[in-house]
TIVEXZA-528202 format. One line per field, with one value per residue: residue number from 1; residue in one letter; chain; x, y, z of N, C-alpha, C, O, CB in turn. Coordinates in nm, 3 decimals. Glycine has a CB too. Layout:
% TIVEXZA-528202
lumro c(NUM,...)
selum c(A,...)
margu c(A,...)
nxx c(X,...)
nyy c(Y,...)
nzz c(Z,...)
caxx c(X,...)
cayy c(Y,...)
cazz c(Z,...)
cxx c(X,...)
cyy c(Y,...)
czz c(Z,...)
oxx c(X,...)
oyy c(Y,...)
ozz c(Z,...)
cbxx c(X,...)
cbyy c(Y,...)
cbzz c(Z,...)
//
This chain:
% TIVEXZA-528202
lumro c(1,2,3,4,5,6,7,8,9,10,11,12,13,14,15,16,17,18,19,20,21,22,23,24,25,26,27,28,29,30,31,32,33,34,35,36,37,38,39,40,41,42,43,44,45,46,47,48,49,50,51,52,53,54,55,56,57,58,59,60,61,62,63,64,65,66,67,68,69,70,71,72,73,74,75,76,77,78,79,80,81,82,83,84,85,86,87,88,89,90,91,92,93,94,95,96,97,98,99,100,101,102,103,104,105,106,107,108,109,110,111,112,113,114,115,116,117,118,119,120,121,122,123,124,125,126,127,128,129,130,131,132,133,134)
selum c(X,X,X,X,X,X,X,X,X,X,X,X,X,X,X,X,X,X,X,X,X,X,X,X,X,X,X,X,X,X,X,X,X,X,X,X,X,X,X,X,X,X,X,X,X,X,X,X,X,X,X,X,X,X,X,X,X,X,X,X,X,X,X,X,X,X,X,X,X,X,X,X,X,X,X,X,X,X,X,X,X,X,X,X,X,X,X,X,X,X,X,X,X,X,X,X,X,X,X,X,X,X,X,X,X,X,X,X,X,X,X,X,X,X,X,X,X,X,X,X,X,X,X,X,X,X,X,X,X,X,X,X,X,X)
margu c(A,A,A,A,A,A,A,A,A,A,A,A,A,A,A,A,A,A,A,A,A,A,A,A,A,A,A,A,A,A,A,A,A,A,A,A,A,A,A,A,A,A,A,A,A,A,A,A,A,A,A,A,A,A,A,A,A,A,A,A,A,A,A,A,A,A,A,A,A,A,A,A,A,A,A,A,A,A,A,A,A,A,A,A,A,A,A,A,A,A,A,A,A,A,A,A,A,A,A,A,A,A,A,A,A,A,A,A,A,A,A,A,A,A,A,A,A,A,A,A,A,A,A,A,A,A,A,A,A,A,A,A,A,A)
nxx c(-5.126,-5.264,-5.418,-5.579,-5.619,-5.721,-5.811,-6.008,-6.065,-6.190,-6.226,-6.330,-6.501,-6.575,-6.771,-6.960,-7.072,-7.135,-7.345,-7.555,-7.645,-7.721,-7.968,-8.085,-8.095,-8.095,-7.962,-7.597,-7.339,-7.013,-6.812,-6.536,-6.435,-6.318,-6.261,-6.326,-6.654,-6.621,-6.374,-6.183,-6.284,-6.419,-6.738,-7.053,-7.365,-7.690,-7.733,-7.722,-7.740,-7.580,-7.516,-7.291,-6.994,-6.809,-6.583,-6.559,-6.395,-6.409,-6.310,-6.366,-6.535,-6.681,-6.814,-7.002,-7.074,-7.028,-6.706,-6.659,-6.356,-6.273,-6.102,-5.898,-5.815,-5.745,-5.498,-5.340,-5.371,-5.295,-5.108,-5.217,-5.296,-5.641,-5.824,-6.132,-6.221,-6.337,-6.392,-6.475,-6.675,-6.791,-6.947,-6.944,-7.121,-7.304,-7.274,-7.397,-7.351,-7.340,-7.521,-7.502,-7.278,-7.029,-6.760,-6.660,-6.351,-6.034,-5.782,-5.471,-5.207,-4.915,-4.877,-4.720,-4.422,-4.512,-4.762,-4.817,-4.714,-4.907,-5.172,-5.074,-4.955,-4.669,-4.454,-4.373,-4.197,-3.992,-3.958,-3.872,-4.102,-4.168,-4.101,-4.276,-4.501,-4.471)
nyy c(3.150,3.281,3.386,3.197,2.825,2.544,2.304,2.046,1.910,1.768,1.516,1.491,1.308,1.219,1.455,1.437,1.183,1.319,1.470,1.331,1.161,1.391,1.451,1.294,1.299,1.515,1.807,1.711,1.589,1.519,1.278,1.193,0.862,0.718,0.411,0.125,-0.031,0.050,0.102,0.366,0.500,0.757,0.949,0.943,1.142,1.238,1.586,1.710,1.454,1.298,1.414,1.702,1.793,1.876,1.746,1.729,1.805,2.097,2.076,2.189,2.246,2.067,2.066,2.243,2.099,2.016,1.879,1.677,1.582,1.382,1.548,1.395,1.265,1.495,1.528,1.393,1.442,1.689,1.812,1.718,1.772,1.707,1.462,1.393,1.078,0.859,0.504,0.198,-0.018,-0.138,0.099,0.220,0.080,0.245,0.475,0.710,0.621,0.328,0.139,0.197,0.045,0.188,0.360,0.601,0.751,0.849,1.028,1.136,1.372,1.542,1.887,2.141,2.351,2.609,2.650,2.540,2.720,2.942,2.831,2.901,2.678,2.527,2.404,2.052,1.907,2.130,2.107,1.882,1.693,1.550,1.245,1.127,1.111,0.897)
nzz c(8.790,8.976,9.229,9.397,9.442,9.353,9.525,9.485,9.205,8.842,8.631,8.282,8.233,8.454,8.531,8.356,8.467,8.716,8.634,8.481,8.764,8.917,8.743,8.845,9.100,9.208,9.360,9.434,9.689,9.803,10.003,10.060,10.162,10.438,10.464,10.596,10.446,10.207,10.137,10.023,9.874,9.693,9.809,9.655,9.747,9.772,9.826,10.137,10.262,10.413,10.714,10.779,11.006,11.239,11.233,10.988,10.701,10.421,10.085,9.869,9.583,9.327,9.003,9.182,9.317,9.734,9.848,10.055,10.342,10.620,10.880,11.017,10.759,10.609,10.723,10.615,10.339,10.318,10.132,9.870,9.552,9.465,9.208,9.079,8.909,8.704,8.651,8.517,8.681,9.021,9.191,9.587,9.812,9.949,9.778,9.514,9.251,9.259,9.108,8.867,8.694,8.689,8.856,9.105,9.160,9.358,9.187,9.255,9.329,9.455,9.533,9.389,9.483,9.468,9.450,9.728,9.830,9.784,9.914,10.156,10.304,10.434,10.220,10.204,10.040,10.133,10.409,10.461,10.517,10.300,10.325,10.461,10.326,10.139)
caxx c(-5.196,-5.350,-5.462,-5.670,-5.569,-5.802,-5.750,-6.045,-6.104,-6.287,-6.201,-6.494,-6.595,-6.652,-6.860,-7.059,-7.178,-7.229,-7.491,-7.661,-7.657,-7.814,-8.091,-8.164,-8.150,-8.108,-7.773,-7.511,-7.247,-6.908,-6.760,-6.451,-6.449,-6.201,-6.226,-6.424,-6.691,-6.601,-6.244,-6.137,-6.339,-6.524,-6.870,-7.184,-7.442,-7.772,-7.659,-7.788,-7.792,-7.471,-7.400,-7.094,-6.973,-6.666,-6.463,-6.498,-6.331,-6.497,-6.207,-6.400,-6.648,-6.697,-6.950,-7.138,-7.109,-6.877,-6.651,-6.559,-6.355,-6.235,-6.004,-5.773,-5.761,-5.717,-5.363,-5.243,-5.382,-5.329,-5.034,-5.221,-5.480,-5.705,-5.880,-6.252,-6.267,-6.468,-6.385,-6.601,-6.647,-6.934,-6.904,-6.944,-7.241,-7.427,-7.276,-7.510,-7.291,-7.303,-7.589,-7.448,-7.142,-6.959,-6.735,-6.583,-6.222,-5.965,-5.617,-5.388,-5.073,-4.890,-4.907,-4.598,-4.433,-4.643,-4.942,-4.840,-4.688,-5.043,-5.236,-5.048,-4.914,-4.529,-4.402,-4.322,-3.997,-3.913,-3.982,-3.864,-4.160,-4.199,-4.026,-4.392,-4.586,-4.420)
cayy c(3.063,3.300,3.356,3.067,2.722,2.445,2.122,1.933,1.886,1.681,1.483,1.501,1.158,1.247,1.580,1.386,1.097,1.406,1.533,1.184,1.129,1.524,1.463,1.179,1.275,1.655,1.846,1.587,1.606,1.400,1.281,1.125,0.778,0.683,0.282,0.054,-0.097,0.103,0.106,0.488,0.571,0.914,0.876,1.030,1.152,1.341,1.682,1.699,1.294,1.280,1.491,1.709,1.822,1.969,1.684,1.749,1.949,2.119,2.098,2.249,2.232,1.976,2.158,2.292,1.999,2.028,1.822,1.684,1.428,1.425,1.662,1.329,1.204,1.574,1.586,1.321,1.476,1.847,1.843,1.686,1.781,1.570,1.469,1.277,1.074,0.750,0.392,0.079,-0.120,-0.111,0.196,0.221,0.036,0.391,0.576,0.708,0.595,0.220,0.074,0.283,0.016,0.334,0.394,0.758,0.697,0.982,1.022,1.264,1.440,1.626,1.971,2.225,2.454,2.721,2.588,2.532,2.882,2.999,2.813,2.906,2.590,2.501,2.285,1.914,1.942,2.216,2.074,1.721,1.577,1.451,1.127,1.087,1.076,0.805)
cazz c(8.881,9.082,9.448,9.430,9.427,9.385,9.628,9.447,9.033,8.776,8.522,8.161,8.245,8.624,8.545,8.310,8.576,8.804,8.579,8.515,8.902,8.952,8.659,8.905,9.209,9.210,9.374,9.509,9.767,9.799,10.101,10.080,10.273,10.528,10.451,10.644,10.404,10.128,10.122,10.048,9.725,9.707,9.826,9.630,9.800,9.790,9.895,10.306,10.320,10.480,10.810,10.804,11.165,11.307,11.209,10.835,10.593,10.281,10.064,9.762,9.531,9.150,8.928,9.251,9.457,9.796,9.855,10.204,10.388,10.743,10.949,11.028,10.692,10.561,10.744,10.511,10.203,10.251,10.061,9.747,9.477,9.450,9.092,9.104,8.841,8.667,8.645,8.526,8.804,9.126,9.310,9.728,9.839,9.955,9.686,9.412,9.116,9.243,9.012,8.701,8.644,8.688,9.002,9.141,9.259,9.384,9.174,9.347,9.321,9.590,9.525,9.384,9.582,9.413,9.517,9.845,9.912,9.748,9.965,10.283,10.370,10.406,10.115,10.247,10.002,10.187,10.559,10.469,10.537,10.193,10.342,10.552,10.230,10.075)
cxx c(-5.298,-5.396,-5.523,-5.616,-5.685,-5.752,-5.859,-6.065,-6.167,-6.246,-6.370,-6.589,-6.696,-6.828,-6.999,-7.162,-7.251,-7.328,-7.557,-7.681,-7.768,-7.975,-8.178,-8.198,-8.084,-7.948,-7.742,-7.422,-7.146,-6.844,-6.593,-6.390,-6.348,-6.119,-6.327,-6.490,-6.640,-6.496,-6.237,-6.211,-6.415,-6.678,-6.980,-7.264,-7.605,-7.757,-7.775,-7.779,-7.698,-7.458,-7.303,-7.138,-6.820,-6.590,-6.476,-6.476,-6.367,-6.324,-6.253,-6.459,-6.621,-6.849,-7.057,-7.153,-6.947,-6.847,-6.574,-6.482,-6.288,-6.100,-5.892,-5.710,-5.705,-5.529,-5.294,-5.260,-5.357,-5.205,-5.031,-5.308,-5.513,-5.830,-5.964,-6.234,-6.346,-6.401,-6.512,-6.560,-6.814,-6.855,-6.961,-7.095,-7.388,-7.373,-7.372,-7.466,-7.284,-7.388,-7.582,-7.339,-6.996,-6.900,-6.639,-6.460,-6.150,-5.823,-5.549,-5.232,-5.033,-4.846,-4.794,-4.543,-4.468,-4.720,-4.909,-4.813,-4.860,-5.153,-5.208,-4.987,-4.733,-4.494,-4.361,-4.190,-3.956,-3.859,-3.901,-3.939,-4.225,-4.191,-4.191,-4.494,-4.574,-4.564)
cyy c(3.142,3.328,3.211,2.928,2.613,2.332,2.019,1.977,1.757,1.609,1.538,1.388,1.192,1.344,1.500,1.288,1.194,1.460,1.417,1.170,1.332,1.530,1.331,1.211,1.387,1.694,1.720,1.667,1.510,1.426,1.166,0.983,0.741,0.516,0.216,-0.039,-0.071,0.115,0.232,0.525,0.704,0.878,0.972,1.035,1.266,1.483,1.717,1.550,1.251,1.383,1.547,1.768,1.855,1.870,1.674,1.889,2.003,2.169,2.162,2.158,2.169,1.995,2.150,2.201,2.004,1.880,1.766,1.561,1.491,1.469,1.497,1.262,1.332,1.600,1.491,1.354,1.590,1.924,1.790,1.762,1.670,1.539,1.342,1.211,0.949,0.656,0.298,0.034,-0.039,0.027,0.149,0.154,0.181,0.465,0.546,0.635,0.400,0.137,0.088,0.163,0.104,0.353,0.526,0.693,0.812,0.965,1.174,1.302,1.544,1.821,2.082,2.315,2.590,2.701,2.608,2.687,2.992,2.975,2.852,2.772,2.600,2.350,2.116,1.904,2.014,2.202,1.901,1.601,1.499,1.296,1.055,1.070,0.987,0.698)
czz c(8.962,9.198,9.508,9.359,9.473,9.448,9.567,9.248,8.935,8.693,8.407,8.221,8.407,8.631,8.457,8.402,8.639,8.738,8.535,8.682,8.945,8.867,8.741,8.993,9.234,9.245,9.507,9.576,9.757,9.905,10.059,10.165,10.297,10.504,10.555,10.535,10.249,10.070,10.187,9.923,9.768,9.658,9.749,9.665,9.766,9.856,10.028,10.336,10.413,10.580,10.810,10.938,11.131,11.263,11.068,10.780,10.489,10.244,9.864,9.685,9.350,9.104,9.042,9.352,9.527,9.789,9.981,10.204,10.551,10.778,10.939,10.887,10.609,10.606,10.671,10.412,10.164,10.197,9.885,9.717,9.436,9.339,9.108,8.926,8.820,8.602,8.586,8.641,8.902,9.194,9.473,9.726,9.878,9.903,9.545,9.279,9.126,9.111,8.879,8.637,8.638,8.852,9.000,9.169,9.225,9.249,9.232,9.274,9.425,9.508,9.492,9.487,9.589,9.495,9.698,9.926,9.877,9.860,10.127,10.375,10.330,10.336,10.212,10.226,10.075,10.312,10.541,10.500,10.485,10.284,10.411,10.469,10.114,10.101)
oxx c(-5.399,-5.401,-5.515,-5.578,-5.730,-5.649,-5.828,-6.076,-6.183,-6.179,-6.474,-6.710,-6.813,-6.934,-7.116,-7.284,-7.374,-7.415,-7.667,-7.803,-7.878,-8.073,-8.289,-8.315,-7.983,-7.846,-7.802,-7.408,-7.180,-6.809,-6.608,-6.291,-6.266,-6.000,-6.419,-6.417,-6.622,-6.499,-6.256,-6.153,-6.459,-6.727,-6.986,-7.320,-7.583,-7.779,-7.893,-7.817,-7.732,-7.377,-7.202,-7.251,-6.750,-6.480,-6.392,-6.511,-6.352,-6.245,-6.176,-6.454,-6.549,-6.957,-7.162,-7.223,-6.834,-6.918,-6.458,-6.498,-6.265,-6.000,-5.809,-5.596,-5.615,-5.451,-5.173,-5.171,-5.370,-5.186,-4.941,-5.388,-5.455,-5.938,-5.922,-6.234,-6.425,-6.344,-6.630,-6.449,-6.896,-6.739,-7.021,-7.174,-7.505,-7.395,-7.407,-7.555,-7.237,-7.322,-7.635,-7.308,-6.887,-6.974,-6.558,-6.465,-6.165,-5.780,-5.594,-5.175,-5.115,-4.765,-4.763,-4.618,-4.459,-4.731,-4.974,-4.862,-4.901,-5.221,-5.296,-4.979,-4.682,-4.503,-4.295,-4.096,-3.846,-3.753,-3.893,-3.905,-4.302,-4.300,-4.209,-4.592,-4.645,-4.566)
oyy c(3.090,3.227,3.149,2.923,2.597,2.275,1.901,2.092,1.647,1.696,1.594,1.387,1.189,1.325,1.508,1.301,1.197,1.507,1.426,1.175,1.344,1.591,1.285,1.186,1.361,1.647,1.669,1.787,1.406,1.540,1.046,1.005,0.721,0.487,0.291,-0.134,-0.168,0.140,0.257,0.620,0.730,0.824,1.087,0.927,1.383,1.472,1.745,1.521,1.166,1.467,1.483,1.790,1.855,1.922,1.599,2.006,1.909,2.241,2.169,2.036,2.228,1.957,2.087,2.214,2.001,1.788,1.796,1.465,1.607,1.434,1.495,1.215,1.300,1.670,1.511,1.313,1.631,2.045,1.798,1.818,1.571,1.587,1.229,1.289,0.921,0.691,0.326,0.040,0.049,0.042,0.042,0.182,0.196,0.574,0.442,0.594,0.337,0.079,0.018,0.186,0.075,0.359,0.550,0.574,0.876,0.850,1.289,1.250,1.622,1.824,2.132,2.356,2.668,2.744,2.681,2.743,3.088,3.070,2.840,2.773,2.659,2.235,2.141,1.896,1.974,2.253,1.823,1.483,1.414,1.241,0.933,1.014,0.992,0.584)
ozz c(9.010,9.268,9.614,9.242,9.586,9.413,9.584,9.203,8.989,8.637,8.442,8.245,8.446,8.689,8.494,8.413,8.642,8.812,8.590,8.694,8.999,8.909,8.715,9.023,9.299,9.194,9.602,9.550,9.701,9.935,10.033,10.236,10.208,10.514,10.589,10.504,10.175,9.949,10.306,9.872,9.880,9.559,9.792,9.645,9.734,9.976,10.008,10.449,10.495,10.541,10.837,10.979,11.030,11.244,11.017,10.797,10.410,10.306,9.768,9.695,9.269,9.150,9.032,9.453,9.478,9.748,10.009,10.129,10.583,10.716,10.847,10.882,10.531,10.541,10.664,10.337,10.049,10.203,9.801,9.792,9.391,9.372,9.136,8.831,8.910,8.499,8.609,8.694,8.875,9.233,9.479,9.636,9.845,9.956,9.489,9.204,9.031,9.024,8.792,8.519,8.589,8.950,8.910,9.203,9.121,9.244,9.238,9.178,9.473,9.415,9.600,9.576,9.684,9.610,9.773,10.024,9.942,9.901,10.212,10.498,10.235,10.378,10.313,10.305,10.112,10.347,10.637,10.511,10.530,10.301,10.402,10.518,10.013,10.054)
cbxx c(-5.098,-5.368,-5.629,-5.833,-5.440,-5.860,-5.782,-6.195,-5.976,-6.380,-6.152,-6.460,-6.449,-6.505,-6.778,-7.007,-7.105,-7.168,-7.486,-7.569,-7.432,-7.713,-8.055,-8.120,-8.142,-8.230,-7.723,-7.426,-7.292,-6.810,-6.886,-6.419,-6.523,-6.271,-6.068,-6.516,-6.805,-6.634,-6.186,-5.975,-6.462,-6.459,-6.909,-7.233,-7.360,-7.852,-7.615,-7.973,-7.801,-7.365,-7.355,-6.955,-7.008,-6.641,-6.438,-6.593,-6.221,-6.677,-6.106,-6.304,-6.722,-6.668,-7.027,-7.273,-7.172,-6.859,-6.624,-6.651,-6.227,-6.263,-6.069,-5.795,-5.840,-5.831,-5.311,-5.240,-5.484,-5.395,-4.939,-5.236,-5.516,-5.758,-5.781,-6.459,-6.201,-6.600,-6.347,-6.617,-6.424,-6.985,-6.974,-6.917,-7.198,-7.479,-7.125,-7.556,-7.108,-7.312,-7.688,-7.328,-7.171,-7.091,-6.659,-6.646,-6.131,-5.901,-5.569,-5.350,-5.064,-4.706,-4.975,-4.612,-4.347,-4.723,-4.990,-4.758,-4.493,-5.092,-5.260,-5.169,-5.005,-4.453,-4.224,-4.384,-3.937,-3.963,-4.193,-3.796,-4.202,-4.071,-3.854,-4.432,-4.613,-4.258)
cbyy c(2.992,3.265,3.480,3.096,2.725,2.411,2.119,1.884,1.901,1.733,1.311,1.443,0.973,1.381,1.752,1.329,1.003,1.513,1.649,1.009,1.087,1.676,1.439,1.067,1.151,1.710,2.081,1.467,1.617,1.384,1.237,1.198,0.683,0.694,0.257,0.145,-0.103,0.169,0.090,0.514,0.460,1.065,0.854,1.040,1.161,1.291,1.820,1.753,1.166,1.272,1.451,1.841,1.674,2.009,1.554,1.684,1.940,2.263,1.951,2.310,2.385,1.761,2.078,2.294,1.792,2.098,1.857,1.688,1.291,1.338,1.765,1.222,1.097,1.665,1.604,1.196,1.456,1.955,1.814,1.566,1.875,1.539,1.480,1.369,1.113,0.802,0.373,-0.051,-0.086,-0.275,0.357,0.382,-0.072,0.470,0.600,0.858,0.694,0.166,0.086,0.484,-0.008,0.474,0.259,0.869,0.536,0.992,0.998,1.197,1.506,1.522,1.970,2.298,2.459,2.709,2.340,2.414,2.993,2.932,2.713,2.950,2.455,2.516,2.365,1.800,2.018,2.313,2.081,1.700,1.579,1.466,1.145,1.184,1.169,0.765)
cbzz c(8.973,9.090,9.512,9.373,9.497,9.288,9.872,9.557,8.969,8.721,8.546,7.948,8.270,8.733,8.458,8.207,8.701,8.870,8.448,8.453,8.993,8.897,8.466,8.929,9.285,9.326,9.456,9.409,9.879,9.678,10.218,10.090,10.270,10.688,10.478,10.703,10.450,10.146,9.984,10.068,9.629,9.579,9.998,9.560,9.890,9.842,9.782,10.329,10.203,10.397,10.871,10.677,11.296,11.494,11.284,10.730,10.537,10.269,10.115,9.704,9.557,9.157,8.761,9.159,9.406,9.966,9.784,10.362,10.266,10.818,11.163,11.135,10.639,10.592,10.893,10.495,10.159,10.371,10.140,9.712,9.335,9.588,8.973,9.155,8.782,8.567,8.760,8.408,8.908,9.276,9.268,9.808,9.972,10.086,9.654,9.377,9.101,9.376,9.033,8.733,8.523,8.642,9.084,9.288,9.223,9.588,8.986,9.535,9.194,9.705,9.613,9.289,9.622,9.272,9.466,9.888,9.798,9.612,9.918,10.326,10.333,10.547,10.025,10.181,9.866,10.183,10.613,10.532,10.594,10.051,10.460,10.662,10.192,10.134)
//
């Protein structure tokens, strides 16, 4: 495994939109959205079009593009990895992938206790606070 432990990854299908969406409209960014208009889907962006600030997290990078979402939604996720990949359907109203028929959406998995002793965090199994990620 490593020293390094990725927290974001791609599916084929994903990496492929991202290079139709970059031959369009150069290097992209992905923010992770909270919900509101959007739900929670992972947002594509023009890389600078979106603001980050102190309340987001760069939780790593999909062929070159980061990857954020925010500090409060990061304490519910930072015991998963989290895999972009590609749906039919509309994507986010200001994400780049909406007019494609093509939508981004997260799948996850919570993270081994490899991983987590790798990354420096304390396992959930280990703390019991799996029961909080139900």
């Amino acid at each position: 495994m490593g020293d390094q432990v990725s927290r974001v990854a791609a599916t084929a299908a994903a990496l492929e939109l991202i290079s139709e969406l970059r031959a369009e409209y150069g290097e992209l960014m992905f923010h992770q959205s909270g919900g509101c208009c959007d739900g929670s889907s992972p947002m594509c962006y023009p890389l600078g079009d979106l603001l980050i600030g102190d309340a987001d997290v760069l939780l790593g990078e999909i062929d070159g593009c980061p990857f954020y979402m925010t500090k409060a939604q990061f304490q519910a996720w930072q015991f998963s990895h989290l895999t972009l990949d590609v749906v039919p359907g509309r994507g986010g109203m200001f994400s780049l992938e909406g007019p494609t028929g093509k939508r981004f959406l997260i799948r996850s998995r919570l993270f081994s206790d490899a991983e987590c002793k790798a990354l420096g965090i304390q396992s959930p199994m280990l703390t019991g606070q799996n029961q909080t990620l139900r």
